[in-house]
N, C-alpha and C positions, 0 to 999 in steps of 0.2 A: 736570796731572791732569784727566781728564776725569770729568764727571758724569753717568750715565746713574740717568733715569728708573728708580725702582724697579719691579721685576715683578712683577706681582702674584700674590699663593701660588697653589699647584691648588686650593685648596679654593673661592679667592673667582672662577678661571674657570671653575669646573665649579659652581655653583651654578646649582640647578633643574634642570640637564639630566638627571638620574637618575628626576627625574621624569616630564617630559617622554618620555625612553625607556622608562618602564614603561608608560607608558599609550599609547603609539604601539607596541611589539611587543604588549601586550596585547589591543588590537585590531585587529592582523595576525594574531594565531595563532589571538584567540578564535572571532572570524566564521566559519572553516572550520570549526572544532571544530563549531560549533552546528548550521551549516548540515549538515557531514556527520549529525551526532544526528539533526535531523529529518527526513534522509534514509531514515536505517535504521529511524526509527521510522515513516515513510509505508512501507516496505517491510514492516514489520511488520504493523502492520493490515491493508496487501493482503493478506499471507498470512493471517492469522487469518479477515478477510470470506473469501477465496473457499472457504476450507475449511467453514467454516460454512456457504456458502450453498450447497455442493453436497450436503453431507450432510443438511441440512433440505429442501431438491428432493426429493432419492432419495427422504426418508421421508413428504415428503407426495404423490408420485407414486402411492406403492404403494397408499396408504392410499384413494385414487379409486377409484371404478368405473369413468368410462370414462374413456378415454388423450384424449380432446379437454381435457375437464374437466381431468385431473390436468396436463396439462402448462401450460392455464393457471393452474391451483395453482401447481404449481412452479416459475414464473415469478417470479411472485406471492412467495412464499417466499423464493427468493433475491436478487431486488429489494427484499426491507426487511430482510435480515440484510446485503448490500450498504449499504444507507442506515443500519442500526444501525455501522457502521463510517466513515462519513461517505464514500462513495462512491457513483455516480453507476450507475443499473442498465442507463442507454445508453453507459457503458464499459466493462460485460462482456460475452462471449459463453456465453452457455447453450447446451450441446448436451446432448440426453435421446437413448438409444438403449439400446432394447430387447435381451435374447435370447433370442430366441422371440418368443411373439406377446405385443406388449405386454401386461400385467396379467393373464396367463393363471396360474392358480397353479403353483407352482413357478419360474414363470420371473424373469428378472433384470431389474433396472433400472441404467442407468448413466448418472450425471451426471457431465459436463466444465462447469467455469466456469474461464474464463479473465481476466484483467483486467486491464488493461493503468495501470502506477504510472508518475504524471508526476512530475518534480522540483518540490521544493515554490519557491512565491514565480515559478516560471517561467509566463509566458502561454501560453495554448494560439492558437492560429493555424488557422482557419478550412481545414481539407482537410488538413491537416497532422499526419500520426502523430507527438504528440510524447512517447509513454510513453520512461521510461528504462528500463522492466524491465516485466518479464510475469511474473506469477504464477498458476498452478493449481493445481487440486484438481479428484480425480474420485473420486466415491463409489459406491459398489454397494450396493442395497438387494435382496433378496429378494421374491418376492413369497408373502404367506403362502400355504399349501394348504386351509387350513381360514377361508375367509372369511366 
């Protein structure tokens, strides 16, 4: 009759390991989870700043008398609704264009801002376009008749 060493139960081989794999898939699934959230939530403030900064342009464009002035206003303008967003006003592009003759009444004002959303925690590289996504917004203001 032979003697074989007893085995030991599953319960006393599988000890800790359920731990161990909650906290090793926990931190494989949760990291993307967060990372994509602050993805969509850097996507999100792009969109809210450039809609805000063209619709505050338009309305301090009109509000000028002369179109040297307003467009440095409007500059002005969506450069710190841009920074109330925590974004940078040399990562947007402003385009102002008239229809008709600028600031003439009745005529239109049209702001484009465009802005270019980087992936968050990623470096930016010197010469290097590293947005992941582009967001715009373009507003139209009127210009009143009776100024």
């Amino acid at each position: 009759m032979r003697c074989f060493p007893a085995r030991p139960s599953t319960d006393e081989q599988e000890s800790g390991s359920a731990v161990l794999e909650f906290i090793f898939l926990g931190l494989v699934l949760l990291v993307p989870v967060i990372y994509f959230v602050l993805t969509i939530g850097q996507l999100q403030a792009g969109s809210f700043a450039v809609v805000g900064a063209a619709d505050q342009a338009a309305k301090v464009y009109v509000a000028e008398a002369s179109a040297p002035e307003a467009t440095a206003l409007a500059h002005q303008a969506a450069a710190l609704v841009l920074g109330d967003f925590g974004f940078e006003s040399s990562d947007a592009e402003i385009d102002i264009r008239c229809n008709g003759e600028c600031l003439a009444p009745g005529s239109s004002v049209t702001v484009d801002v465009r802005l270019g959303i980087s992936l968050p925690f990623v470096p930016s590289a010197r010469g290097m376009h590293d947005s992941a996504a582009t967001v715009s917004s373009t507003a139209t203001q009127l210009v009143e008749r009776f100024r």
